[in-house]
N, CA, C and O atoms as a GROMACS GRO file, in nm:
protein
  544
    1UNK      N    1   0.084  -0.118   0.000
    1UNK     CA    2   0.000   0.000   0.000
    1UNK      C    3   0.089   0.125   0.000
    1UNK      O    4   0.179   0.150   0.080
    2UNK      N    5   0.042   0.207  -0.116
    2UNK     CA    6   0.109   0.350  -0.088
    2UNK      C    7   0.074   0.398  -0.008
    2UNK      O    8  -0.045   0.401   0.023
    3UNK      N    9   0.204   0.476   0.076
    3UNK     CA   10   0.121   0.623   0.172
    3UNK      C   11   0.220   0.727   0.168
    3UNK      O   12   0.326   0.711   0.108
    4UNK      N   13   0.186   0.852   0.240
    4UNK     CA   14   0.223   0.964   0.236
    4UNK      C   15   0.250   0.980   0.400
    4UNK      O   16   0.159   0.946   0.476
    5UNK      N   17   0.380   1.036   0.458
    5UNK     CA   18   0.372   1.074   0.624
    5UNK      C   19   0.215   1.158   0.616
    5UNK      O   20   0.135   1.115   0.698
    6UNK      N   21   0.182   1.234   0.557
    6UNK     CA   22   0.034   1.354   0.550
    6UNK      C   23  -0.119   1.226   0.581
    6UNK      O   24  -0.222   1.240   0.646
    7UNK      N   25  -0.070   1.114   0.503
    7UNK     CA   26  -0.178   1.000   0.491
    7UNK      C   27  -0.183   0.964   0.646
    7UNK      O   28  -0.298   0.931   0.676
    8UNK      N   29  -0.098   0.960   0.752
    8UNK     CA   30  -0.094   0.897   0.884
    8UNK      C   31  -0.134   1.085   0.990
    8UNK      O   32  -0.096   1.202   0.980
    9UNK      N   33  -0.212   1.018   1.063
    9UNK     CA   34  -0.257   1.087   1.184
    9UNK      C   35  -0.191   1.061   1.301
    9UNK      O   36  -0.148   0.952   1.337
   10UNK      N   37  -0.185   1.187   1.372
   10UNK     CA   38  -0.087   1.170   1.504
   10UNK      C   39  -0.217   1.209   1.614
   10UNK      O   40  -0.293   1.304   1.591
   11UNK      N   41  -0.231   1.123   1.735
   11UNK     CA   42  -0.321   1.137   1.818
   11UNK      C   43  -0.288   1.125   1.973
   11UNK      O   44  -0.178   1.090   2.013
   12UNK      N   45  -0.368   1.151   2.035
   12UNK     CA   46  -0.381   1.140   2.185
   12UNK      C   47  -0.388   1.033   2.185
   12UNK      O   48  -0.468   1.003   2.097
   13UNK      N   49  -0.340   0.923   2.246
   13UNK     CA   50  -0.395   0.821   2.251
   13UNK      C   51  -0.484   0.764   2.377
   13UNK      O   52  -0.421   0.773   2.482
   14UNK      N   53  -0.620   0.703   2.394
   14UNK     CA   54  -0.662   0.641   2.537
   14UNK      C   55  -0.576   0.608   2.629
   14UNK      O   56  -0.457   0.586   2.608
   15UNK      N   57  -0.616   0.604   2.705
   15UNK     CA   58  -0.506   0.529   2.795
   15UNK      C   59  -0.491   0.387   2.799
   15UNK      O   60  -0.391   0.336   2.849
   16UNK      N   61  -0.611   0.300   2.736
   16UNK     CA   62  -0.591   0.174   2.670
   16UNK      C   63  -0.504   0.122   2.540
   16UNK      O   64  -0.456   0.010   2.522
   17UNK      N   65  -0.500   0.221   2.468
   17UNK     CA   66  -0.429   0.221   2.353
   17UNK      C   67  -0.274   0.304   2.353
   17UNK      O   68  -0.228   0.360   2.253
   18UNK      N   69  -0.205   0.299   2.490
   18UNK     CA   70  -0.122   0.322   2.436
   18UNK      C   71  -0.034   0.251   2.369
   18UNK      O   72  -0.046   0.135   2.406
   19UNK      N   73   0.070   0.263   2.270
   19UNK     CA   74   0.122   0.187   2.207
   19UNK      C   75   0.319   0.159   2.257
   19UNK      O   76   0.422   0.207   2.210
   20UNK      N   77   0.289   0.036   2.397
   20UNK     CA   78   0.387   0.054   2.478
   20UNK      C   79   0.506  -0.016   2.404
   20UNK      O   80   0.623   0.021   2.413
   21UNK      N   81   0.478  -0.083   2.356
   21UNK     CA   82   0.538  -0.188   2.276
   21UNK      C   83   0.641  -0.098   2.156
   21UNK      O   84   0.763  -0.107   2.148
   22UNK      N   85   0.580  -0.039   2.098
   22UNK     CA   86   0.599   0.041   1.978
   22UNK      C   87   0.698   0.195   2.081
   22UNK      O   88   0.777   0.247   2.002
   23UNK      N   89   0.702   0.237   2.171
   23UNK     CA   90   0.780   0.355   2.237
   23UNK      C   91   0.869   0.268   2.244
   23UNK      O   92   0.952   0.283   2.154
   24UNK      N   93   0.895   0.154   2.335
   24UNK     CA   94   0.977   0.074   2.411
   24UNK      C   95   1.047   0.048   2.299
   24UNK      O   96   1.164   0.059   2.336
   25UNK      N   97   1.048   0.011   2.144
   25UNK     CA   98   1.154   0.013   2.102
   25UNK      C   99   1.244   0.143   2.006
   25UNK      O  100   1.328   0.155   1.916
   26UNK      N  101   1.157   0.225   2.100
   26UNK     CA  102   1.246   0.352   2.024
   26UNK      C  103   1.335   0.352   2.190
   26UNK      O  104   1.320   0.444   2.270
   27UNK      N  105   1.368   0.307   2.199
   27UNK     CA  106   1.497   0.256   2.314
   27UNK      C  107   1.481   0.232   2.436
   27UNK      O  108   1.545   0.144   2.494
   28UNK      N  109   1.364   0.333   2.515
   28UNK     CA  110   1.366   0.311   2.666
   28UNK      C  111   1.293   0.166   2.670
   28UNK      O  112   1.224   0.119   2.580
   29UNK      N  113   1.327   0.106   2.800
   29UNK     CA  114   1.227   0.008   2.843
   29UNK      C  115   1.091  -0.015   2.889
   29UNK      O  116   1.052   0.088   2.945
   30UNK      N  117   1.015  -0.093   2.889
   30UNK     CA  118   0.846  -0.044   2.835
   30UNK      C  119   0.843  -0.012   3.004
   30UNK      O  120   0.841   0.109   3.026
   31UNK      N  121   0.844  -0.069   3.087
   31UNK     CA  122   0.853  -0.040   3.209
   31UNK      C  123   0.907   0.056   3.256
   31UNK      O  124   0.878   0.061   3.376
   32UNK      N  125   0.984   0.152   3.222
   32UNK     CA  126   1.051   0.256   3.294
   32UNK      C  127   0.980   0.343   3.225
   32UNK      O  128   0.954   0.450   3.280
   33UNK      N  129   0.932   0.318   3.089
   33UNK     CA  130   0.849   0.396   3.017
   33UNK      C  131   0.697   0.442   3.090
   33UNK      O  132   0.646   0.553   3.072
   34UNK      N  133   0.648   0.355   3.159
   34UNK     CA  134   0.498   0.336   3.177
   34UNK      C  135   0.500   0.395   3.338
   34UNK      O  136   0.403   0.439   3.399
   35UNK      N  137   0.640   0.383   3.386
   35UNK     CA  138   0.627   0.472   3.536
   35UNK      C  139   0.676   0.623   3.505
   35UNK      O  140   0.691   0.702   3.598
   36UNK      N  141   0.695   0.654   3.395
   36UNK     CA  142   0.733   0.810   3.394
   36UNK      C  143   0.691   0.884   3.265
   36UNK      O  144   0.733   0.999   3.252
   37UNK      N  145   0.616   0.834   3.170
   37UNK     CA  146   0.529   0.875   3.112
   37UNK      C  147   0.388   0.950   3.128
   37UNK      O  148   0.290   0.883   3.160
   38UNK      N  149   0.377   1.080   3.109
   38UNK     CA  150   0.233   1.156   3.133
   38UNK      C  151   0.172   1.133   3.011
   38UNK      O  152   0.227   1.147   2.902
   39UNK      N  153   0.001   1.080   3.039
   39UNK     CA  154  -0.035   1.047   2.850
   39UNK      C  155  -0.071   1.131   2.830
   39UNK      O  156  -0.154   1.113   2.740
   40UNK      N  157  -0.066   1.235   2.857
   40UNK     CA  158  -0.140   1.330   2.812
   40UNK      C  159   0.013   1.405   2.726
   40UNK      O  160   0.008   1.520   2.682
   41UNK      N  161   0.117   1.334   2.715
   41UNK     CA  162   0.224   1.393   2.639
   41UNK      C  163   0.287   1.298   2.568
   41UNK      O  164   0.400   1.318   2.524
   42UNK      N  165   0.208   1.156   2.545
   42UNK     CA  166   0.228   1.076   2.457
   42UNK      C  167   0.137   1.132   2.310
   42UNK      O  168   0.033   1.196   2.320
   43UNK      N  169   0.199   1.094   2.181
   43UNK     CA  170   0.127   1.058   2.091
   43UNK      C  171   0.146   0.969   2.035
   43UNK      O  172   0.246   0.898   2.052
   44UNK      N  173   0.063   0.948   1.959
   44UNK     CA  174   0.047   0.782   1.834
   44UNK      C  175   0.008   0.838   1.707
   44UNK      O  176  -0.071   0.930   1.687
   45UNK      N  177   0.095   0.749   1.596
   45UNK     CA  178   0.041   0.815   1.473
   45UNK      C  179  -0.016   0.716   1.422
   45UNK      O  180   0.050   0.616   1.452
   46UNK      N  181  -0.105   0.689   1.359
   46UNK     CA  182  -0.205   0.630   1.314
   46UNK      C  183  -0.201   0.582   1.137
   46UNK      O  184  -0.197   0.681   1.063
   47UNK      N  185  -0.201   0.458   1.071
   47UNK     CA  186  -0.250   0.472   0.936
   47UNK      C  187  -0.386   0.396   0.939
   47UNK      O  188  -0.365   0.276   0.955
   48UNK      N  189  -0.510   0.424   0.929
   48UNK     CA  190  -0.622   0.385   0.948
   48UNK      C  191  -0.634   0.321   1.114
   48UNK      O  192  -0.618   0.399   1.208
   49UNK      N  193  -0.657   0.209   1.135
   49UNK     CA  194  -0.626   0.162   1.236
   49UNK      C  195  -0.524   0.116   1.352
   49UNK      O  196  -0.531   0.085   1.471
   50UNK      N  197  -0.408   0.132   1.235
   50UNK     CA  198  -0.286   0.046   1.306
   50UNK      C  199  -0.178   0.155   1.376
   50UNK      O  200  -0.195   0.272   1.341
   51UNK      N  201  -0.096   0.137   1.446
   51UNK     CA  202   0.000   0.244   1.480
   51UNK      C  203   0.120   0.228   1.442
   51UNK      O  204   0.194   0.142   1.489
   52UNK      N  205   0.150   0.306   1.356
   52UNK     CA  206   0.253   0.288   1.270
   52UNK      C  207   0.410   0.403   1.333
   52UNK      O  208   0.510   0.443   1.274
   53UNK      N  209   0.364   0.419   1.463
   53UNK     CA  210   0.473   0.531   1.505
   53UNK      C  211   0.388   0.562   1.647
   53UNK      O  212   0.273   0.535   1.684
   54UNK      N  213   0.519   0.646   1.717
   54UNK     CA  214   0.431   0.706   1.815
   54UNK      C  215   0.569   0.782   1.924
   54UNK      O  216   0.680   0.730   1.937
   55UNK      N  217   0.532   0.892   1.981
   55UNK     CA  218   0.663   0.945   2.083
   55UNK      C  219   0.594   0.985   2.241
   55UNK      O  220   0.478   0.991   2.282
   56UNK      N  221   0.703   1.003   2.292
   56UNK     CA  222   0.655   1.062   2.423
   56UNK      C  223   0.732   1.144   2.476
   56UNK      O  224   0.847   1.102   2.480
   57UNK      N  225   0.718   1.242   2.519
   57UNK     CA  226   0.782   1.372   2.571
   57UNK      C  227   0.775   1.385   2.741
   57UNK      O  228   0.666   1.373   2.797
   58UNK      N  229   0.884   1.407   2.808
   58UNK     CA  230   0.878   1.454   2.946
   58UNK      C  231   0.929   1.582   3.010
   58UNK      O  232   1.050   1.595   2.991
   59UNK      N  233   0.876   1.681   3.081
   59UNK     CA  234   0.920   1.785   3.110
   59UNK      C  235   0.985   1.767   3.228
   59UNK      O  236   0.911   1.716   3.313
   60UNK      N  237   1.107   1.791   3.270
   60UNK     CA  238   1.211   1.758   3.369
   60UNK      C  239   1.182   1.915   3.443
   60UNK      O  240   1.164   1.919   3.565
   61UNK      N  241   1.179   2.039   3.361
   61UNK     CA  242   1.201   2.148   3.420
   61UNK      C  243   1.097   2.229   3.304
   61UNK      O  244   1.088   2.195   3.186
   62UNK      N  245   1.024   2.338   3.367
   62UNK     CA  246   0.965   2.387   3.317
   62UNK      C  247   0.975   2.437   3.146
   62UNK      O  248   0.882   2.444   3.066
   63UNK      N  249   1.087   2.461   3.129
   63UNK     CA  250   1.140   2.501   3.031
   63UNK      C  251   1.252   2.373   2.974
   63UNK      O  252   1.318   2.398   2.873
   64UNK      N  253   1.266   2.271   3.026
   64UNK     CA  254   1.366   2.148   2.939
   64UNK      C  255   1.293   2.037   2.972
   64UNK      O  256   1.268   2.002   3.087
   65UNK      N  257   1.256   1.974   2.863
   65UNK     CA  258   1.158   1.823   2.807
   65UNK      C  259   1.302   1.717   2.728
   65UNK      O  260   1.391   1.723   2.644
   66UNK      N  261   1.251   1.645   2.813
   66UNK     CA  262   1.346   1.509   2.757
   66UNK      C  263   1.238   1.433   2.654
   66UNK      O  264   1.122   1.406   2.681
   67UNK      N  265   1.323   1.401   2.503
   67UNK     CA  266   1.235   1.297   2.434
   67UNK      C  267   1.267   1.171   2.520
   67UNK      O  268   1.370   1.135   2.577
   68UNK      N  269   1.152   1.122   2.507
   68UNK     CA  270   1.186   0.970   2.584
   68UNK      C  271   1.176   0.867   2.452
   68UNK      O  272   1.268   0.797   2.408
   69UNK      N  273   1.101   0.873   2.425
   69UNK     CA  274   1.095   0.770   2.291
   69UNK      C  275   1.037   0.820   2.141
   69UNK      O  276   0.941   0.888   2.105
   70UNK      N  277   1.113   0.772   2.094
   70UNK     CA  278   1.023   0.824   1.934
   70UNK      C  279   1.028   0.699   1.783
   70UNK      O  280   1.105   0.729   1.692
   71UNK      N  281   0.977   0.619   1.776
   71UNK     CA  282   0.966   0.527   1.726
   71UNK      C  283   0.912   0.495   1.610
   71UNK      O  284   0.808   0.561   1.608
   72UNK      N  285   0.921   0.424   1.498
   72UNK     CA  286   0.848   0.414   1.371
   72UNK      C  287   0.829   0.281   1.343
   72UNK      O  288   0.934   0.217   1.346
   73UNK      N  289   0.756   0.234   1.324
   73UNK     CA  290   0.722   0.050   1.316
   73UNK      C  291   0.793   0.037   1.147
   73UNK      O  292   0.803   0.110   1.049
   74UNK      N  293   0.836  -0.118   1.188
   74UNK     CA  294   0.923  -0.149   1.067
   74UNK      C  295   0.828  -0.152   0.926
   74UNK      O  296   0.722  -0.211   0.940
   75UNK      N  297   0.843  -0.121   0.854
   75UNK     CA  298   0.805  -0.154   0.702
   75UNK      C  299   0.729   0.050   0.692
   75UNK      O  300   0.658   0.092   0.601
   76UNK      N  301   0.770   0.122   0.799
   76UNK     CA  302   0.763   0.227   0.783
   76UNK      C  303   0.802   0.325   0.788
   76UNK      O  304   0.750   0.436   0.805
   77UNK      N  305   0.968   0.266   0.763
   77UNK     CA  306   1.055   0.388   0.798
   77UNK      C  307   1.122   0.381   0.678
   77UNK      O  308   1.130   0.306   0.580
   78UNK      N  309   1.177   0.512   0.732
   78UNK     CA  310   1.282   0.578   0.597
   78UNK      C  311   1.187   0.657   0.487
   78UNK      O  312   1.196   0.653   0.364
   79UNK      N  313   1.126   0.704   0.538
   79UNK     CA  314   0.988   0.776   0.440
   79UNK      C  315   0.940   0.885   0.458
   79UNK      O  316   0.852   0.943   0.395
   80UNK      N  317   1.022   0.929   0.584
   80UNK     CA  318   0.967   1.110   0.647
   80UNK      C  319   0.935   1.076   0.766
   80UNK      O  320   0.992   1.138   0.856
   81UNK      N  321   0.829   0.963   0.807
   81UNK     CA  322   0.734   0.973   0.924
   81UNK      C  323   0.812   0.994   1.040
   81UNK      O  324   0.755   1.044   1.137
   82UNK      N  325   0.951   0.961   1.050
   82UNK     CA  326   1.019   0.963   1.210
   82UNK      C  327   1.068   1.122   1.185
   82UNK      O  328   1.115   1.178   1.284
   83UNK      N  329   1.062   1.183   1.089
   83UNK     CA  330   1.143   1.337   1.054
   83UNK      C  331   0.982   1.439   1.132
   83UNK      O  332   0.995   1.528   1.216
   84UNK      N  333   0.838   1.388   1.069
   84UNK     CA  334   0.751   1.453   1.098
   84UNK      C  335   0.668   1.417   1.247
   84UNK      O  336   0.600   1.491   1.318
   85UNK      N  337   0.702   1.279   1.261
   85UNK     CA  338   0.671   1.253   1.434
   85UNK      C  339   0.786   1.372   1.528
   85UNK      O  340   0.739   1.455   1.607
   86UNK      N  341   0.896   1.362   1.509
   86UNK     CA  342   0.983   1.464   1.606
   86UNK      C  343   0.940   1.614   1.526
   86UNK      O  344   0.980   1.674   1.625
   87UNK      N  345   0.914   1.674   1.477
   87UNK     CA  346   0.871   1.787   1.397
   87UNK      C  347   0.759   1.816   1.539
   87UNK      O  348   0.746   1.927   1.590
   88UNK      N  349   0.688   1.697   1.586
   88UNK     CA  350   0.562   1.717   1.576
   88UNK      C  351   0.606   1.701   1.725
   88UNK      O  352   0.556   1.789   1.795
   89UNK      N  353   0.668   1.632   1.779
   89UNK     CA  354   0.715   1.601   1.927
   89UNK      C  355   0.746   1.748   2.008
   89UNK      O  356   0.711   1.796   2.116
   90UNK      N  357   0.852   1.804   1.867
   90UNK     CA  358   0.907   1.956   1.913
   90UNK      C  359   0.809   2.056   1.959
   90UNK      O  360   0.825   2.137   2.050
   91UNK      N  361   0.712   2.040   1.888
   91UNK     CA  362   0.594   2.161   1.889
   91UNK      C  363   0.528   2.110   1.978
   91UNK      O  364   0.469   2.193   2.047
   92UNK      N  365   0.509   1.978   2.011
   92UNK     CA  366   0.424   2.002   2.157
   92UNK      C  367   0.471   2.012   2.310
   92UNK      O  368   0.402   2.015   2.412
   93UNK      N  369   0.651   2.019   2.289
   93UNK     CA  370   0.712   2.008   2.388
   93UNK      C  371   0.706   2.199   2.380
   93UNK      O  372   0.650   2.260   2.470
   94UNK      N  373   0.759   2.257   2.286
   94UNK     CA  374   0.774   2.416   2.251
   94UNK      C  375   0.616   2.459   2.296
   94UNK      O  376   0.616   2.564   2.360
   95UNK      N  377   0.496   2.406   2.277
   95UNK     CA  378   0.364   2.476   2.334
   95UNK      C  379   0.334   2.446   2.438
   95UNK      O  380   0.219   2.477   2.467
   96UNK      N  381   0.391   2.392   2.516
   96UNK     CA  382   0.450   2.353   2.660
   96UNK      C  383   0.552   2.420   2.760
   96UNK      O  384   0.579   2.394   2.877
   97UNK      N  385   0.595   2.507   2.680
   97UNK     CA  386   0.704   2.605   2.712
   97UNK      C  387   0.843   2.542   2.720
   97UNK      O  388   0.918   2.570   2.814
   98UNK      N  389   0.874   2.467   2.633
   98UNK     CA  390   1.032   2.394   2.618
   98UNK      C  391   1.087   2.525   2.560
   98UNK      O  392   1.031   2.611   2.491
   99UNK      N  393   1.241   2.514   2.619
   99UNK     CA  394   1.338   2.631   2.557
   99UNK      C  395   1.402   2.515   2.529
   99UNK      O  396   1.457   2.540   2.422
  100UNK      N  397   1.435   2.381   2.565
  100UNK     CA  398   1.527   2.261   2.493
  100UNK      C  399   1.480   2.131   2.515
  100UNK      O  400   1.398   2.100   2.602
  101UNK      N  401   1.523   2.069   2.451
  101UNK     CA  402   1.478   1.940   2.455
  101UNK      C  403   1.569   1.836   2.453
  101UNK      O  404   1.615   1.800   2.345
  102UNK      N  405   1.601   1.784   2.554
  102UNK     CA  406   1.698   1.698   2.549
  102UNK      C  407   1.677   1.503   2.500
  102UNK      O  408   1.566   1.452   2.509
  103UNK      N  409   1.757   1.450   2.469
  103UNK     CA  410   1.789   1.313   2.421
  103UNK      C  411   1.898   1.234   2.438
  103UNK      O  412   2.010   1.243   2.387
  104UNK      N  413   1.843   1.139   2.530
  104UNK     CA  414   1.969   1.038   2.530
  104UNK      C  415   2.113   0.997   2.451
  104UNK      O  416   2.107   0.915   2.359
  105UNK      N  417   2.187   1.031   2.474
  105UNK     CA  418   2.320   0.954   2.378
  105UNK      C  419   2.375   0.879   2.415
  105UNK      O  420   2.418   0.789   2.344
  106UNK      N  421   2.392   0.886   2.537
  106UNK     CA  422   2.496   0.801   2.640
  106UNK      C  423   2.444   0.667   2.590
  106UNK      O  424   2.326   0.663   2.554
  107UNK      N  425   2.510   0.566   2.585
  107UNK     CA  426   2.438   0.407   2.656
  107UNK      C  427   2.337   0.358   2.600
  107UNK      O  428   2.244   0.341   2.679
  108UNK      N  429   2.311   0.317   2.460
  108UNK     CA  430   2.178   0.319   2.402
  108UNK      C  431   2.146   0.329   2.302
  108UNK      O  432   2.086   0.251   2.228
  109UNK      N  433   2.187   0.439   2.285
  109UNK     CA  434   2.103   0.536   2.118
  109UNK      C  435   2.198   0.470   2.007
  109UNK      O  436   2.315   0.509   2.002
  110UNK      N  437   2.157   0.379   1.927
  110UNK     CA  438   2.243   0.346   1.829
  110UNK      C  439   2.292   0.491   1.705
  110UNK      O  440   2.258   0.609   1.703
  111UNK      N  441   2.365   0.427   1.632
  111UNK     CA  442   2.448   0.538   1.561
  111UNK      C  443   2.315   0.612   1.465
  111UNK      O  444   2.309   0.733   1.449
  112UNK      N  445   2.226   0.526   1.414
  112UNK     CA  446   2.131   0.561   1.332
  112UNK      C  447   2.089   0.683   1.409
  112UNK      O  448   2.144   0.792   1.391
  113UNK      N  449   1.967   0.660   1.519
  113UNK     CA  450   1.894   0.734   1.552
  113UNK      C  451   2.002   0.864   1.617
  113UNK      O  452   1.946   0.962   1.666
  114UNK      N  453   2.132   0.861   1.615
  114UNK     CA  454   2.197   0.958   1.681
  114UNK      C  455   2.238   1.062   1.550
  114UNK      O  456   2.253   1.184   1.554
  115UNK      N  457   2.246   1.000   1.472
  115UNK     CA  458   2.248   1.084   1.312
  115UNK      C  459   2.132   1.120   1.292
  115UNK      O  460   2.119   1.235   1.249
  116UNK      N  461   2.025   1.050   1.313
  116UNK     CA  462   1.860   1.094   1.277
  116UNK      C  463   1.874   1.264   1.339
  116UNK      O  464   1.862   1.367   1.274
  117UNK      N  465   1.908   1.248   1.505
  117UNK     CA  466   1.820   1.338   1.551
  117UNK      C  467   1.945   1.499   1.557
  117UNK      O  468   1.911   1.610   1.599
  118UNK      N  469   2.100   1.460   1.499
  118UNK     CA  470   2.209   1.517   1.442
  118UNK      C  471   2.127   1.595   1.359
  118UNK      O  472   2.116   1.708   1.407
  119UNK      N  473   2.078   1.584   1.275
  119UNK     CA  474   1.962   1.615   1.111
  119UNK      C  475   1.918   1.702   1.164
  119UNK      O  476   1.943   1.811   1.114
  120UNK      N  477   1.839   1.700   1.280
  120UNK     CA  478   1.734   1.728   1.311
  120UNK      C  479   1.766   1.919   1.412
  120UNK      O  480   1.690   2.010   1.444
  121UNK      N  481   1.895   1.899   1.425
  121UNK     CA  482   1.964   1.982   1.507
  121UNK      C  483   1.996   1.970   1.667
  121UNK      O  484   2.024   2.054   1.752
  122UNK      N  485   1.980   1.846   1.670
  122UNK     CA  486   2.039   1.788   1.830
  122UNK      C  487   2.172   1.857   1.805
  122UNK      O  488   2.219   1.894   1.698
  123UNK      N  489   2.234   1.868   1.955
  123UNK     CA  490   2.392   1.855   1.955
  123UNK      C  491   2.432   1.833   2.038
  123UNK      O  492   2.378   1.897   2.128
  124UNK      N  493   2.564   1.725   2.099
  124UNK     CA  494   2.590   1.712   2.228
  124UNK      C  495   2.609   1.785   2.321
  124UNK      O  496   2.667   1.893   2.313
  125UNK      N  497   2.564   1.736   2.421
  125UNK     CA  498   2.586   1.852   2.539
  125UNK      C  499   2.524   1.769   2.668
  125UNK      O  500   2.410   1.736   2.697
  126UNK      N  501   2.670   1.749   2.743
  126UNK     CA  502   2.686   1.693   2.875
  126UNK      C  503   2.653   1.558   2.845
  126UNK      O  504   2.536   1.530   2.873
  127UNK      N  505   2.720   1.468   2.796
  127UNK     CA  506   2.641   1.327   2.807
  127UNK      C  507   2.480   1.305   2.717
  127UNK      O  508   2.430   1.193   2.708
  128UNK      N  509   2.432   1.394   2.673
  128UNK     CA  510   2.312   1.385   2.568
  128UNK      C  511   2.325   1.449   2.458
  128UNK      O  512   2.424   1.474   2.388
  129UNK      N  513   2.193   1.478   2.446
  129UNK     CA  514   2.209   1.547   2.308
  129UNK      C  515   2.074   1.637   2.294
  129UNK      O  516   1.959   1.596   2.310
  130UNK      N  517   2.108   1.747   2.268
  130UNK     CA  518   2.050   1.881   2.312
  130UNK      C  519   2.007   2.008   2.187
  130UNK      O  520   2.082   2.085   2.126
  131UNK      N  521   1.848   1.992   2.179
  131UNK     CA  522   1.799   2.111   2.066
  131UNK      C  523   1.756   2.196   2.180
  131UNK      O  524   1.685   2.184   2.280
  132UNK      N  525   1.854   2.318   2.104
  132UNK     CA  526   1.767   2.427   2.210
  132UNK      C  527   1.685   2.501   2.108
  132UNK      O  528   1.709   2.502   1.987
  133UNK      N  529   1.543   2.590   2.194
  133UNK     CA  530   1.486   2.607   2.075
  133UNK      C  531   1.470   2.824   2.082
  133UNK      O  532   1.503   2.914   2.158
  134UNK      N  533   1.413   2.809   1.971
  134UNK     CA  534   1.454   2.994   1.966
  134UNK      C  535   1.299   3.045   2.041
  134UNK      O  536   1.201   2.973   2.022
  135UNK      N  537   1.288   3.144   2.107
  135UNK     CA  538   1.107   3.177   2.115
  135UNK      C  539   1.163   3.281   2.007
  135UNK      O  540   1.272   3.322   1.968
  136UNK      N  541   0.984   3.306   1.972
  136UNK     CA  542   0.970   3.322   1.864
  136UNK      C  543   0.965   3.503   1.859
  136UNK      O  544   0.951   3.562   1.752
   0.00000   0.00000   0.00000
């Protein structure tokens, strides 16, 4: 099936539906995930029914949000959707009042996703990896 990242929806998800499975392998463990996750700062992206992606954001300090997970299910990557899920992560951490957003490097983050989020304008700083963002 063709699709477009525009073809998939990003949502709130229930609190039945979150998609723990699918965060947990954008690196953290589903369990450390599920005790420090707020859902109300999870999303899921959606292609009709299925969840084809999904992230979660945590605010440590009023103004600095750690990504915790950001994930794309296999047979759906490399196509934009992990470029427009964090696009989309940023802006709800930034309408939240993020001035940065930090991401794991240490211990973990394979080379891929550390180039992904390089792209993206991460940069190291202290053991992670750090977008700071401009107000506007």
């Amino acid at each position: 099936m063709a699709w477009r990242p525009r073809d998939v929806h990003i949502f709130r998800p229930y609190p039945d539906e979150v998609p723990w499975e699918l965060l947990a392998a954008g690196g953290a463990p589903e369990e450390t995930l599920a005790e420090v996750i707020e859902p109300n700062l999870v999303r899921v992206a959606k292609l009709g029914e299925r969840a084809v992606g999904a992230y979660a954001i945590l605010p440590v300090t009023p103004v600095r949000f750690h990504l915790l997970a950001l994930a794309v299910a296999e047979g759906f990557r490399r196509r934009g959707l992990g470029r427009w899920l964090a696009g989309h992560a940023i802006g709800l951490a930034e309408s939240k009042g993020a001035r940065e957003i930090l991401a794991p490097a240490a211990g973990g983050l394979d080379p891929a996703a550390r180039r992904f989020l390089e792209k993206l304008g991460f940069e190291p700083w202290e053991g992670e990896l750090r977008l700071e963002l401009e107000p506007e």
